[in-house]
N, C-alpha and C positions, 0 to 999 in steps of 0.2 A: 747080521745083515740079512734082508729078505727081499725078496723081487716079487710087486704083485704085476698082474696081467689082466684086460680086464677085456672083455670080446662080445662085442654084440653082434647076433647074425642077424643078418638082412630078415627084417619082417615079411611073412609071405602067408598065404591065406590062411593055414595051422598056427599062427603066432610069431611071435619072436621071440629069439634064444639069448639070454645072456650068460658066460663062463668067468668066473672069476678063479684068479688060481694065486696061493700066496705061497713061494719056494723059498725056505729057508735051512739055514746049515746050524746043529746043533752038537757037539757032542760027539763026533766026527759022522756023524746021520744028516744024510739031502733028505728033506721032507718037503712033498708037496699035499697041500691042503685046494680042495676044488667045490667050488659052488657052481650048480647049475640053477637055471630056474627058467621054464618055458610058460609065456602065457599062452591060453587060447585061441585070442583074437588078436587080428596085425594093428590093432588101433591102439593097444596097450605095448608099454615095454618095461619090461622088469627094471628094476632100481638099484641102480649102481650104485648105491652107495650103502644102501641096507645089505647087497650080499658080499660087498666089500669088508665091512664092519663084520659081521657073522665070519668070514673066511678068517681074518686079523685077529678076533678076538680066538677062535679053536687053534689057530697055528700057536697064539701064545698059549693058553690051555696046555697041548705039547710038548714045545718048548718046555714050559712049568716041569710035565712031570718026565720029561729025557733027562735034564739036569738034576734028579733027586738022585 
């Protein structure tokens, strides 16, 4: 089982901030896995769904090598 979380911060003249975090239990190990990614300009905002997918896939990664 794993819990993702996914957070955009309020866009402001330095950019906006998105944190993705995916927490999962292995092995009797809590592991959390964290993506940040800030752009430059407030007119852009990072992709929820690309640093989702990157977070999902490294926790499994993980998971993979806790279980050997």
């Amino acid at each position: 089982m794993a819990f993702l979380k996914d957070t955009l911060a309020t866009p402001g003249a330095s950019g906006a901030r998105r944190l993705v975090s995916v927490v999962f239990r292995t092995s009797n190990v809590i592991v959390t896995v964290s993506y940040e990614e800030q752009t430059t300009t407030s007119a852009e905002v990072p992709d929820s769904r690309e640093l989702q997918e990157k977070a999902r896939n490294l926790a499994r990664l993980l998971a993979e090598r806790l279980e050997e």
